[in-house]
C-alpha atoms as a printed R data frame, in Angstrom:
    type eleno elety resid chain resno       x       y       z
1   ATOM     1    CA   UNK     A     1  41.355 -51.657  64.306
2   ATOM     2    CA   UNK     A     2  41.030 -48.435  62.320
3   ATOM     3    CA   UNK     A     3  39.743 -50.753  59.332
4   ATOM     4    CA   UNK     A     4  37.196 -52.192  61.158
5   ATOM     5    CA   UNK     A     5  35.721 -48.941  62.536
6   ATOM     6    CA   UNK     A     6  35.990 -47.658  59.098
7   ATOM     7    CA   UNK     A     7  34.374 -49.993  57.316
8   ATOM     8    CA   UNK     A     8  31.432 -50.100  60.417
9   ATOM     9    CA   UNK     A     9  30.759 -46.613  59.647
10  ATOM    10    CA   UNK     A    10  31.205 -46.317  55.991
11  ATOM    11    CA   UNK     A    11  28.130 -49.316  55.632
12  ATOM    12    CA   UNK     A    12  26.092 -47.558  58.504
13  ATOM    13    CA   UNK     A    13  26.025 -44.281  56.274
14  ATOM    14    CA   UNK     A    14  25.925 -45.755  53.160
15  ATOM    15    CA   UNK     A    15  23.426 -48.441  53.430
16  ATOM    16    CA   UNK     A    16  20.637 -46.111  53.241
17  ATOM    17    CA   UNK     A    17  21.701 -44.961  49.510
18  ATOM    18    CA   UNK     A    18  20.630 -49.077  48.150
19  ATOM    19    CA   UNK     A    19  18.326 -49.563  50.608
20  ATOM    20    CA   UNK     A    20  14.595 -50.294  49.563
21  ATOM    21    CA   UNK     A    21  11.733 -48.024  50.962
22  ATOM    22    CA   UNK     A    22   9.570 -50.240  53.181
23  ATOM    23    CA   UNK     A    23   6.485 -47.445  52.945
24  ATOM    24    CA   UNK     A    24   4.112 -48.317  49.802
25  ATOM    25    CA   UNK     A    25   1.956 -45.292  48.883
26  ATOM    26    CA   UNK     A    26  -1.564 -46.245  47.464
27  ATOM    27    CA   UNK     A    27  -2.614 -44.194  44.450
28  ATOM    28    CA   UNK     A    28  -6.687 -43.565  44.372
29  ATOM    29    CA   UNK     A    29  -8.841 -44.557  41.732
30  ATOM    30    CA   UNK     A    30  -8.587 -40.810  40.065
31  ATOM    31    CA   UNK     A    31  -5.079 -41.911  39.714
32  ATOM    32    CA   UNK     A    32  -5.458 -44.802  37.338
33  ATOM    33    CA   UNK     A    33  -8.313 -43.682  35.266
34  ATOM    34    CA   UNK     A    34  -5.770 -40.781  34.792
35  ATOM    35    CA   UNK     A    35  -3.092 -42.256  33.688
36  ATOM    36    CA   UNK     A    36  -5.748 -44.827  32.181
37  ATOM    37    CA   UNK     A    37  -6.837 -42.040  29.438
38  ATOM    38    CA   UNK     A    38  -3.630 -40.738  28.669
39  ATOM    39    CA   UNK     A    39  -2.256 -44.522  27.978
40  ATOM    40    CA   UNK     A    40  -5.092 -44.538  25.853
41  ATOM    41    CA   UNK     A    41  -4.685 -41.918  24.095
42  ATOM    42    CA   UNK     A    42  -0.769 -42.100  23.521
43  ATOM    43    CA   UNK     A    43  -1.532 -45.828  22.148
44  ATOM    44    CA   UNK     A    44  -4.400 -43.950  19.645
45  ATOM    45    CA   UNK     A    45  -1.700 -41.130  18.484
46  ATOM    46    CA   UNK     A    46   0.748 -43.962  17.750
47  ATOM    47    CA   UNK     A    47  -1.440 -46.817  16.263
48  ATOM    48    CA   UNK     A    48  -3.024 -43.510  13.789
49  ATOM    49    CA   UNK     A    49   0.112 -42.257  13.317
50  ATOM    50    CA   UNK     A    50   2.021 -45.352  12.356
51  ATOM    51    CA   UNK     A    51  -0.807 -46.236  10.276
52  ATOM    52    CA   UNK     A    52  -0.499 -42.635   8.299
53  ATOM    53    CA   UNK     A    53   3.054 -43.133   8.129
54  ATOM    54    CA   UNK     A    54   3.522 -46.863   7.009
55  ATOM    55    CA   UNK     A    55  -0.056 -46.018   4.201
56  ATOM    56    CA   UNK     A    56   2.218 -42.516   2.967
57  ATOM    57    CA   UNK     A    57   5.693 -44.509   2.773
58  ATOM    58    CA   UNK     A    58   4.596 -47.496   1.263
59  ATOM    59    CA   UNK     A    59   2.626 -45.322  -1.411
60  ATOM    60    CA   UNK     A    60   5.906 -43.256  -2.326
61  ATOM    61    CA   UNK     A    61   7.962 -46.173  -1.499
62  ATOM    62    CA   UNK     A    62   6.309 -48.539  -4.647
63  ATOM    63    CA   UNK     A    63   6.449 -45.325  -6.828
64  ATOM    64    CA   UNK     A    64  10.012 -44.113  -6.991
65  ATOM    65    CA   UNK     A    65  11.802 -48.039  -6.318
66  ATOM    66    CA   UNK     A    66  13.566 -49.328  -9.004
67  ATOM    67    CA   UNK     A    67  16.222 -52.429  -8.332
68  ATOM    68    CA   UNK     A    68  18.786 -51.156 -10.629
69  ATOM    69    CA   UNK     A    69  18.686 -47.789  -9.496
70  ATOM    70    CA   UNK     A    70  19.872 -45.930  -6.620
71  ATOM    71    CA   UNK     A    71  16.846 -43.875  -5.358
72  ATOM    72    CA   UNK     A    72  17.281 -41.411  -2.635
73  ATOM    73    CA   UNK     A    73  13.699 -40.572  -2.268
74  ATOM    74    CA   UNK     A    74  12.848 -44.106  -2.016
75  ATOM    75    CA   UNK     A    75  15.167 -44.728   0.667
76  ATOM    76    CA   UNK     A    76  13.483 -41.902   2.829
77  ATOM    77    CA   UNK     A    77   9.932 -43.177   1.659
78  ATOM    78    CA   UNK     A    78  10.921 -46.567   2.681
79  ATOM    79    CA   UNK     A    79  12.644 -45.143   6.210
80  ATOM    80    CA   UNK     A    80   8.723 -43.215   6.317
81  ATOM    81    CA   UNK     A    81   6.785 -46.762   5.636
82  ATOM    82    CA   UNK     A    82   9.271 -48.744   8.587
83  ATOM    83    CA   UNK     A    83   8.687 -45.906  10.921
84  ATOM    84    CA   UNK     A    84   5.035 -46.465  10.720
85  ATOM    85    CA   UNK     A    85   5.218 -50.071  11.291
86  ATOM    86    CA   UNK     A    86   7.169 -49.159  14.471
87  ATOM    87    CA   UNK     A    87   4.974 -47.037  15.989
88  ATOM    88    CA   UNK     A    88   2.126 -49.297  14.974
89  ATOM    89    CA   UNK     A    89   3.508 -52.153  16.809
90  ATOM    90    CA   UNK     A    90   4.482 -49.304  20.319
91  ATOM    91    CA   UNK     A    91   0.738 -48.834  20.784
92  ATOM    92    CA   UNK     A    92   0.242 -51.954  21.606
93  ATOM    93    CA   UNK     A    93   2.643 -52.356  25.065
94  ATOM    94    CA   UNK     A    94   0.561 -48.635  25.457
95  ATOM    95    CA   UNK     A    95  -2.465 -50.564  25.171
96  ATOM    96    CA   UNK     A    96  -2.248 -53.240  27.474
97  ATOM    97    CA   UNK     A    97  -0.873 -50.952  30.194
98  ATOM    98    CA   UNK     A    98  -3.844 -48.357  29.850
99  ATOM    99    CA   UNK     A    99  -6.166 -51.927  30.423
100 ATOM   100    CA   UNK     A   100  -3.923 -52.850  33.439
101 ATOM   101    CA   UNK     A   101  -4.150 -49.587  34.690
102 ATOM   102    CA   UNK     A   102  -8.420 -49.213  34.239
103 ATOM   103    CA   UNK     A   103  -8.792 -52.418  35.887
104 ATOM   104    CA   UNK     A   104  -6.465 -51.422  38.731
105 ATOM   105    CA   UNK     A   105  -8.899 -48.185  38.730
106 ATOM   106    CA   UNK     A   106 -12.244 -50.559  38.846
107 ATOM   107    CA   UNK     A   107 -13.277 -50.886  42.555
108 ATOM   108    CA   UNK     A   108 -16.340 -53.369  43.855
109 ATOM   109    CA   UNK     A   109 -17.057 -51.636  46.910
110 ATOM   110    CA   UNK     A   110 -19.350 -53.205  49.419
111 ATOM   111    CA   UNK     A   111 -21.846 -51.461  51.809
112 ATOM   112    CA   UNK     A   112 -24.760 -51.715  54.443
113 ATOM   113    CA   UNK     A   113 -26.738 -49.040  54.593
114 ATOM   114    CA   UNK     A   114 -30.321 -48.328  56.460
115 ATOM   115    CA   UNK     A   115 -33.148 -47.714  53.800
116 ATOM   116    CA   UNK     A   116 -36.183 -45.962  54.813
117 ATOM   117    CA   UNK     A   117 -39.345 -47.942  53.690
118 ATOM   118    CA   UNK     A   118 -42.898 -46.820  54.085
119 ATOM   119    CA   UNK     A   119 -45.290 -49.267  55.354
120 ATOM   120    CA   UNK     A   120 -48.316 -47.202  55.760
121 ATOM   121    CA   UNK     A   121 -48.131 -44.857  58.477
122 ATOM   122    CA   UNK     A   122 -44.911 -46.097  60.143
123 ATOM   123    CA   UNK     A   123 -41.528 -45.688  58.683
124 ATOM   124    CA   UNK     A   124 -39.297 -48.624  59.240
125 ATOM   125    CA   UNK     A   125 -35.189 -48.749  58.639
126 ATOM   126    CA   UNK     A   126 -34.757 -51.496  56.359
127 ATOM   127    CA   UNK     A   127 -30.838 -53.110  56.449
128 ATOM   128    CA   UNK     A   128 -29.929 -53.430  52.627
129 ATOM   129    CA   UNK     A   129 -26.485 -54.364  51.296
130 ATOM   130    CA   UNK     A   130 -24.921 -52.410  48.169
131 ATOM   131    CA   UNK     A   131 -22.696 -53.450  45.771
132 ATOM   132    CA   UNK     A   132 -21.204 -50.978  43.463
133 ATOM   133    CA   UNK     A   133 -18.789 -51.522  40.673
134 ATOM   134    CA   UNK     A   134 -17.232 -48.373  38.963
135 ATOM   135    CA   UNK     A   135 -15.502 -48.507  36.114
């Protein structure tokens, strides 16, 4: 009996701690064109980065190789030139989620609205239907 009532209160108090949080918060679109630009402009730092590192290590990696000779510098030049390559190839995930996250961000937003038109000396509300996509 004392196992029972045990084990019926340990799960009641720890079933909250796996639990899943039923409450979604929506972010706004300031959000995602936040996080959009800074995607962006991680995957820029990387992609120019890796590209200055693979150009310098390659350079100093065909100058000081030699296949019968053990090279420390060209190790480290070739460690330099892989590095690059690395990087160059981690902007790209960076890339694609900056995208996901600016389209996310891009709302079509649908509206009526009552436009004031002129027709000689009367003014008449005329119904008009806006469409607005932001980027």
């Amino acid at each position: 009996m004392k196992v029972s009532v045990l084990v019926v209160v340990f799960f009641f108090f720890t079933s909250n701690l796996w639990s899943q949080n039923a409450a979604v918060v929506p972010y706004s679109k300031a959000y995602y064109l936040q996080k959009s630009n800074k995607q962006k402009r991680v995957g820029w730092i990387l992609l120019g980065g890796g590209a200055l590192f693979a150009t310098v290590g390659g350079i100093g990696f065909s100058e000081n190789f030699g296949i019968f000779t053990s090279n420390s510098t060209a190790d480290g030049y070739g460690f330099l030139f892989l590095t690059g390559i690395v990087s160059g190839l981690a902007s790209i995930p960076v890339f694609i989620s900056s995208g996901n996250n600016a389209r996310r961000a891009a709302t079509i937003t649908f509206n009526t609205d009552l436009l004031p038109i002129q027709n000689g000396l009367v003014q008449n509300l005329q119904p008009v239907f806006i469409v607005k996509i932001g980027f």
